[in-house]
C-alpha positions in Angstrom: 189.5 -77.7 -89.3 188.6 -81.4 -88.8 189.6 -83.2 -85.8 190.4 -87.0 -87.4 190.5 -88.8 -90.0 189.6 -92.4 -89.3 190.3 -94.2 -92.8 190.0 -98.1 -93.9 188.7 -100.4 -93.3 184.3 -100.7 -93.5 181.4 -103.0 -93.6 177.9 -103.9 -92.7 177.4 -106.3 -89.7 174.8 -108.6 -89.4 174.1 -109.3 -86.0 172.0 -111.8 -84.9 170.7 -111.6 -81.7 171.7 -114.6 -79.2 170.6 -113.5 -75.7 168.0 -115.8 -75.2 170.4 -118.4 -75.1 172.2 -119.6 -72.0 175.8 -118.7 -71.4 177.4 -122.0 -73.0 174.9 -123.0 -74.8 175.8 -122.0 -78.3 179.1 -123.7 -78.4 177.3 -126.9 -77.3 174.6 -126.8 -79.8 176.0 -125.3 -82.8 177.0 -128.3 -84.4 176.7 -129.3 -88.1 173.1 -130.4 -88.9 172.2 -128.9 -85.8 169.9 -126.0 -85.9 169.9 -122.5 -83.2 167.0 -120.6 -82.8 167.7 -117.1 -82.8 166.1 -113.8 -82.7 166.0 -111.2 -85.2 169.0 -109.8 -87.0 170.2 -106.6 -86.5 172.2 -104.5 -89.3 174.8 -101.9 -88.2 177.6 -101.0 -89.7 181.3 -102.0 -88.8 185.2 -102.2 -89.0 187.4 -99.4 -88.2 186.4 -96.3 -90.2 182.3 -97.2 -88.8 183.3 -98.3 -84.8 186.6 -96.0 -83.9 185.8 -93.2 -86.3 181.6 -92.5 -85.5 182.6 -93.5 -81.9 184.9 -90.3 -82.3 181.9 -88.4 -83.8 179.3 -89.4 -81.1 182.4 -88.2 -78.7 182.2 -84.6 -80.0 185.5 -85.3 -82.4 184.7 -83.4 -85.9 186.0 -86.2 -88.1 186.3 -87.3 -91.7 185.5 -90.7 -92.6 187.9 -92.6 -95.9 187.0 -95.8 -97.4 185.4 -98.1 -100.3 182.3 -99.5 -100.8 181.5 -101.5 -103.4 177.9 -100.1 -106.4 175.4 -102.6 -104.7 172.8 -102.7 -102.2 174.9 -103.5 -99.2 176.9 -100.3 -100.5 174.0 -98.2 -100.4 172.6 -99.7 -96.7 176.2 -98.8 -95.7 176.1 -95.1 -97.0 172.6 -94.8 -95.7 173.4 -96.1 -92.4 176.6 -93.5 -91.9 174.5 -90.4 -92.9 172.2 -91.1 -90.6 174.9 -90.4 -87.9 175.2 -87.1 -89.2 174.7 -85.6 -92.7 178.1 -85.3 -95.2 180.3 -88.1 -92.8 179.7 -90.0 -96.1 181.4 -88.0 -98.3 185.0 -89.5 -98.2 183.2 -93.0 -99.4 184.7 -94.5 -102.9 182.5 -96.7 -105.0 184.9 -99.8 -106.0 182.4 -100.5 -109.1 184.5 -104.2 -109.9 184.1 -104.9 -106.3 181.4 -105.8 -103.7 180.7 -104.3 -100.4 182.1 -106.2 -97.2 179.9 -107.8 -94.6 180.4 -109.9 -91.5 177.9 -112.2 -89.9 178.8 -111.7 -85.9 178.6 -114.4 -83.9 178.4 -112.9 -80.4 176.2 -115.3 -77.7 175.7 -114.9 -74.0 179.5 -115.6 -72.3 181.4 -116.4 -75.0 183.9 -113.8 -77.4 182.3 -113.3 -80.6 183.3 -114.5 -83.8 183.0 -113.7 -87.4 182.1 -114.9 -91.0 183.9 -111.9 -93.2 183.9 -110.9 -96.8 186.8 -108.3 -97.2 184.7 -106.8 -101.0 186.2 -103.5 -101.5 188.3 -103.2 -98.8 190.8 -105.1 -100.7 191.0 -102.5 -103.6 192.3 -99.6 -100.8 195.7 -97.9 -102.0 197.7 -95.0 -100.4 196.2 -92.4 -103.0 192.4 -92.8 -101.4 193.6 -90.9 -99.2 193.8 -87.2 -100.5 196.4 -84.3 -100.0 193.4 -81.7 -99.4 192.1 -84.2 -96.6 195.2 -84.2 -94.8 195.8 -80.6 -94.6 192.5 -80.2 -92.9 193.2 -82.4 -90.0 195.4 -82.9 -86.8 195.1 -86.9 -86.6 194.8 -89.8 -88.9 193.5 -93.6 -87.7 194.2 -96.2 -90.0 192.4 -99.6 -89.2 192.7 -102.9 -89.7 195.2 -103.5 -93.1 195.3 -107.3 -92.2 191.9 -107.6 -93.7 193.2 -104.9 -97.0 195.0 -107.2 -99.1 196.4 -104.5 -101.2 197.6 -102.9 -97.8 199.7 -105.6 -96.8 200.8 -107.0 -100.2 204.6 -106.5 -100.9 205.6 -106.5 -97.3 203.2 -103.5 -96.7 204.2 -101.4 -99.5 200.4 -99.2 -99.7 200.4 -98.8 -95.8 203.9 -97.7 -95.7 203.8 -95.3 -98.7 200.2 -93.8 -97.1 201.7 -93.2 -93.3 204.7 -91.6 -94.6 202.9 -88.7 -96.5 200.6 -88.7 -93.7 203.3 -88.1 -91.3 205.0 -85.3 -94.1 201.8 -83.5 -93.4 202.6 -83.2 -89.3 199.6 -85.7 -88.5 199.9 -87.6 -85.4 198.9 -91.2 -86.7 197.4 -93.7 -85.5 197.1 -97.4 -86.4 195.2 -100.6 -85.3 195.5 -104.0 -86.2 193.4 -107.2 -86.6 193.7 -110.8 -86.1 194.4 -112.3 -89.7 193.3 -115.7 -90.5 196.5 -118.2 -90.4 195.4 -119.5 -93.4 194.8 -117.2 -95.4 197.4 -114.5 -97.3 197.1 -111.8 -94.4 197.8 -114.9 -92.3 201.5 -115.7 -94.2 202.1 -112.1 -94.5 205.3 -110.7 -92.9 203.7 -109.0 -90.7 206.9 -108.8 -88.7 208.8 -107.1 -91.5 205.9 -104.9 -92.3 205.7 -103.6 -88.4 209.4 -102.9 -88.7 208.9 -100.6 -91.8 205.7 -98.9 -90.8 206.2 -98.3 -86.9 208.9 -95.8 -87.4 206.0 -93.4 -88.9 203.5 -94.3 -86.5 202.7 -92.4 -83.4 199.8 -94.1 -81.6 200.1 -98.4 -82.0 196.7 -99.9 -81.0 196.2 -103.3 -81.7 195.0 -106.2 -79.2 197.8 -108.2 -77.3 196.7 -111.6 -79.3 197.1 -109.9 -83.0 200.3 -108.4 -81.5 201.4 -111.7 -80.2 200.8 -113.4 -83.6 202.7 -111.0 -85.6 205.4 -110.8 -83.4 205.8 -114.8 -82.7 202.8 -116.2 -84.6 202.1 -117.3 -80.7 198.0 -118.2 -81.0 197.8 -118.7 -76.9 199.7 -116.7 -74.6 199.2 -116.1 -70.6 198.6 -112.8 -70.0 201.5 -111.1 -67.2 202.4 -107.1 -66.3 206.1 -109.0 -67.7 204.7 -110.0 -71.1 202.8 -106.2 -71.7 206.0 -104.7 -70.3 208.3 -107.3 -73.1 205.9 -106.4 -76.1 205.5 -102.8 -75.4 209.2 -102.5 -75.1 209.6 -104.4 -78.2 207.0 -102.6 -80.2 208.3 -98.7 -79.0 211.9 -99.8 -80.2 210.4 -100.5 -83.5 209.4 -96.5 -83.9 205.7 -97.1 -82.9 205.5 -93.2 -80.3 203.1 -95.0 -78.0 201.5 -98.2 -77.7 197.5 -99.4 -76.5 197.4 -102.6 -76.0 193.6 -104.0 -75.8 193.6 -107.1 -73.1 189.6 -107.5 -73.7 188.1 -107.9 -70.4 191.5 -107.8 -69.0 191.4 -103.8 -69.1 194.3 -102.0 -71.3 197.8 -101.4 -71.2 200.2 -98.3 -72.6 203.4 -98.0 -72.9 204.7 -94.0 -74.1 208.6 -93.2 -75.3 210.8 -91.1 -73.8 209.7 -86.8 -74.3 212.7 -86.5 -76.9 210.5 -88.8 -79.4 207.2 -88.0 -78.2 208.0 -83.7 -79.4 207.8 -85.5 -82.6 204.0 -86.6 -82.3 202.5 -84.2 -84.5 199.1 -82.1 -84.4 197.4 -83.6 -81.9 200.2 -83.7 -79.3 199.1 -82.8 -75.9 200.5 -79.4 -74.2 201.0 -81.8 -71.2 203.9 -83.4 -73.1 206.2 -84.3 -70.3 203.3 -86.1 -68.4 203.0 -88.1 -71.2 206.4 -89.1 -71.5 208.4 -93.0 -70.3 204.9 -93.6 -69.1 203.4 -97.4 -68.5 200.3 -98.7 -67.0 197.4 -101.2 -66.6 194.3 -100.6 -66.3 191.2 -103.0 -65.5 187.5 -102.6 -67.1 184.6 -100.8 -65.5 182.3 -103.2 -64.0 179.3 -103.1 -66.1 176.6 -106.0 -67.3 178.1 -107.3 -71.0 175.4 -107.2 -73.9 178.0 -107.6 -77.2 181.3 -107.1 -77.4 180.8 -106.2 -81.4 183.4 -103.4 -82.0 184.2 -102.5 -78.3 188.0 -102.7 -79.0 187.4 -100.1 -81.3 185.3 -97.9 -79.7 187.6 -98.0 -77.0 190.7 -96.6 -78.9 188.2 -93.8 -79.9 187.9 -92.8 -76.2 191.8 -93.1 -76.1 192.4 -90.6 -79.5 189.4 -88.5 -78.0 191.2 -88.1 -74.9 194.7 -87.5 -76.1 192.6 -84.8 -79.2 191.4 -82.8 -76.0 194.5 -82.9 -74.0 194.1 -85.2 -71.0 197.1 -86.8 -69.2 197.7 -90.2 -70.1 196.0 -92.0 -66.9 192.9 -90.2 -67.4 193.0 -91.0 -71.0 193.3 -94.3 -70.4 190.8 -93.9 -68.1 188.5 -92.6 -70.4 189.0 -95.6 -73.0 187.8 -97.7 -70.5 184.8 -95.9 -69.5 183.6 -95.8 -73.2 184.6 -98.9 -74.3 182.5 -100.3 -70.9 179.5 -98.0 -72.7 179.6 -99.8 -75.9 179.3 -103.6 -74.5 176.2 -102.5 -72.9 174.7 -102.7 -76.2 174.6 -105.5 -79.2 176.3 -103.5 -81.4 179.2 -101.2 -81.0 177.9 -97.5 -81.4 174.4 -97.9 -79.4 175.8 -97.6 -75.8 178.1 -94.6 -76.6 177.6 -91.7 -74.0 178.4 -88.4 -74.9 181.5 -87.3 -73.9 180.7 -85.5 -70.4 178.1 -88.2 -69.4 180.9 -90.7 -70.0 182.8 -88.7 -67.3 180.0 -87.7 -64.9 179.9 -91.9 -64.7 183.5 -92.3 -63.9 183.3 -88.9 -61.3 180.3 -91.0 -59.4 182.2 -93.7 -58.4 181.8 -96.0 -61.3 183.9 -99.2 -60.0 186.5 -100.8 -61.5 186.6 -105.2 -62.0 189.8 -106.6 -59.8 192.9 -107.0 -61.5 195.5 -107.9 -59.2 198.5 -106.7 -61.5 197.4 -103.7 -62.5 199.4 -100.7 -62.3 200.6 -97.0 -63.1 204.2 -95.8 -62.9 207.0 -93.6 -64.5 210.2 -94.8 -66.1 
């Protein structure tokens, strides 16, 4: 029996590499007509399925990995690339033969969050029914990432996203979801998202998205001050919605959870924890490790793989959390986001020696 499912959304990065320049710099100099040496591109591949779900693999989580690619040669480099990791993770892959494969360029210099040019390709053409019955009987959690950048996932106020986490749920799956930061411009970016949180949270047991895609769906607030009041407002707002338990990602803030009460949590599926009642009316935040920042390509994601990979083997929710951190603190110690992953027990022999933590003054733990 499988572990996960991670299904959604894929595509091949381009990564150029930046660190010769100086923290600052690029924002200063990239201006049009303006030229910015660089050094060589790197291709790895990306998005949700490719960070959370072969994060989960490299973790020791058997998992099964769901999404389209387009019949070109980006859609080969892509299946090559994954079966390379480890030989049938592949084989869930659907060829979208009217489509193209996604790609982003990632923008990611020295100092600076990194930013993205990104062609959605196939991703668009994902549907509830990509997702099989014989898959789902086979595992004890499903991911779902990033339907803002699925058209055909948030179309009709979410009608393909709701339709897919319901029979996932009718299956007893604990299920996951992330989110990510739409485009206010662009279709995703006038979605409703609000009305499509408030249909598909109900059947959702593990909400994962970052506080600023949160904070735009909610509000369509683009610049917020992060406070333990404002994590406490939106986790509150997000678990009366349905969502089981909620991850907030705060980038180099750390991470913040927020769990409902043990009557709703003994409805959480496969991958509940025997340590229920831990689990239960539980919030915190948590800082980062200290650790020397190479790219942050795909670190919120690998970071929600340490979470599931935790809560898949049973840990209680501070040392999950813990856990996140520590591998997520892994991955931006590399350009791209799969290259600093630890195994599972190195990750911890790293937190066990003393690994410290950066200040955050409001940082907390407690029990409702």
């Amino acid at each position: 029996m499988l572990d996960a499912i991670v299904a959604g959304h894929l595509c091949l990065d381009i990564i150029p590499d930046l660190t010769s320049l100086v923290p600052g710099q690029f924002d200063i100099a990239f201006q049009p007509g303006r030229l910015v040496q660089s050094g060589p591109a790197k291709l790895a591949t990306g998005g949700a399925v490719s960070n959370t779900g072969l994060a989960l693999h490299l973790l020791g989580i058997k998992t099964r990995l769901i999404t389209r690619v387009g019949e070109d040669q980006l859609g080969k480099t892509l299946r090559q690339s994954i079966d390379e990791r480890g030989t049938g993770l592949a084989e869930g892959f659907i060829n979208s033969s009217e489509s193209s494969t996604s790609y982003s360029i990632v923008i990611s210099p020295p100092g600076s969050d990194r930013r993205f040019l990104h062609h959605p390709g196939a991703n668009d053409d994902f549907s509830a029914e990509d997702v099989s019955n014989e898959a789902l009987r086979d595992a004890r959690l499903f991911h779902f990432g990033y339907p803002p950048l699925m058209a055909n996932m948030y179309a009709e106020d979410g009608k393909q996203l709701l339709k897919l986490f319901q029979r996932v749920k009718s299956f007893g799956l604990t299920t996951s979801l992330d989110m990510a930061y739409p485009d206010p411009e662009s279709p995703a970016g006038r979605a409703d998202w609000l009305t499509i949180l408030r249909r598909v949270l109900p059947h959702v047991d593990v909400f994962v998205p970052s506080l600023d895609e949160i904070s735009y769906m909610l509000w369509r607030a683009t610049d917020i001050s992060l406070s333990a009041g404002l994590l406490t407002k939106v986790g509150g707002e997000l678990l009366d919605m349905g969502a089981k338990m909620v991850l907030l990602k705060l980038g180099d803030r750390g991470l913040y959870l927020r769990t409902a009460g043990e009557p709703v949590l003994n409805k959480l599926g496969l991958a509940a924890p025997d340590n229920l009642h831990m689990w239960a009316d539980f919030e915190a935040w948590l800082p980062c490790f200290r650790v020397e920042v190479v790219g942050t390509t795909g670190s919120g994601d690998v970071t929600v793989a340490g979470f599931l990979a935790a809560l898949l083997r049973g840990l209680p929710p501070a040392e999950a959390l813990t856990a996140a951190l520590a591998v997520g603190a892994c991955c931006v110690e590399a350009a791209d986001s799969l290259s600093g992953i630890r195994p599972w027990e190195e990750t911890w022999g790293r937190i066990r020696s003393g690994w410290a933590s950066r200040p955050e003054p409001e940082q907390f733990i407690k029990k409702h």
